[in-house]
Each structure stands twice: as structure tokens, then as C-alpha cells.
N, C-alpha and C positions, 0 to 999 in steps of 0.2 A: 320368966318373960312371957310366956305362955298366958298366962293368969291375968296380964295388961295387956293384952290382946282381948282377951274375951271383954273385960270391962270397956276398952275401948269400943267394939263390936257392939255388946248392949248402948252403950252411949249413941250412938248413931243410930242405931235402932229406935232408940225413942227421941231422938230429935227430927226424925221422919215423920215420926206418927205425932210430935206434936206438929209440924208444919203442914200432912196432911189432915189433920184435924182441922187447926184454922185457916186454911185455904179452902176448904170445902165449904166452912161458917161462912165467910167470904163468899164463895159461890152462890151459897142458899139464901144470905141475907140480897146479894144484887137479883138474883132471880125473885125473890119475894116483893122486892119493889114493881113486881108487874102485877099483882093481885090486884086486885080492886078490892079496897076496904073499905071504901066509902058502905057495901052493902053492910060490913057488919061495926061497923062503930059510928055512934053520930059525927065524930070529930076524929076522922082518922090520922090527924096530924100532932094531938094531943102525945104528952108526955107517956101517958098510959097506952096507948093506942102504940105507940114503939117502941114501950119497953116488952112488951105481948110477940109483938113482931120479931124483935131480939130473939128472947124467948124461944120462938119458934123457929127460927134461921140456926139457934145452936142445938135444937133438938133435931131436926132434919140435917145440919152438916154433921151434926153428929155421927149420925146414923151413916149417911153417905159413907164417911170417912173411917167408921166401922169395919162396912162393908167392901171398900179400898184394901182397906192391909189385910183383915182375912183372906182375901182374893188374892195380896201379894203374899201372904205367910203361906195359903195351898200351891201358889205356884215356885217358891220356893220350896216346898217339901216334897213335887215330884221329881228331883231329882234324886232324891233315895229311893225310888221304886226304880231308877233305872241303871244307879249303883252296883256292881259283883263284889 
């Protein structure tokens, strides 16, 4: 019984990290629509011009949403330093 506990425990574990992953793309790609790209593409509304912008919304949420759970896996790990 032990054993489907743990599997269920990983199971929720990574349905967090997928939710915080694409909620953070989400965040990076609405905050990216405030760039001005008109400086760097003739035609910043072109197919190419957003698939770039994508692109860059999932490499920056990415990273954000990296950053998130590492941040929640350290603060879940000090509780074994204050453990007996």
C-alpha cells in the first residue's frame, strides 16, 4: 500500500511541474506582447516573426518555471535540517 502512495505522490509531483511550466509560458508569452518588435523584424506580425516569439516565451517560461520548483524542492528539503 506504501508503494501506491509513493507513485501517487510522484504523480502529483509532476503534474505540478507540468502546470507550473505552462503557466509560466503563458506568463512570458503575455508579458512578450509588450516588446516592441517592430525594432527587430520588418513585419512583426508575420508567421515567422511569432513562431520566434513562441519560441522565446517557452524558453524564458521555461527557465522561470525551473527556477519555481527548484525554489519549491529547496524549501521543501529544509525541513530535514530541522528534523531529530
Amino acid at each position: 500500500m506504501d508503494t501506491l502512495n509513493g507513485y501517487s505522490s510522484i504523480g502529483l509531483d509532476s503534474l505540478f511541474a507540468i502546470v507550473v511550466t505552462l503557466g509560466m509560458i503563458a506568463v512570458s508569452w503575455f508579458l512578450l506582447q509588450e516588446v516592441k518588435w517592430e525594432a527587430w523584424f520588418r513585419h512583426p506580425r508575420s508567421p515567422r516573426a511569432r513562431v520566434l516569439q513562441l519560441i522565446v516565451a517557452v524558453v524564458v517560461g521555461h527557465s522561470l518555471a525551473r527556477f519555481v520548483l527548484d525554489y519549491w524542492g529547496w524549501t521543501e528539503s529544509l525541513k530535514w535540517l530541522f528534523r531529530s
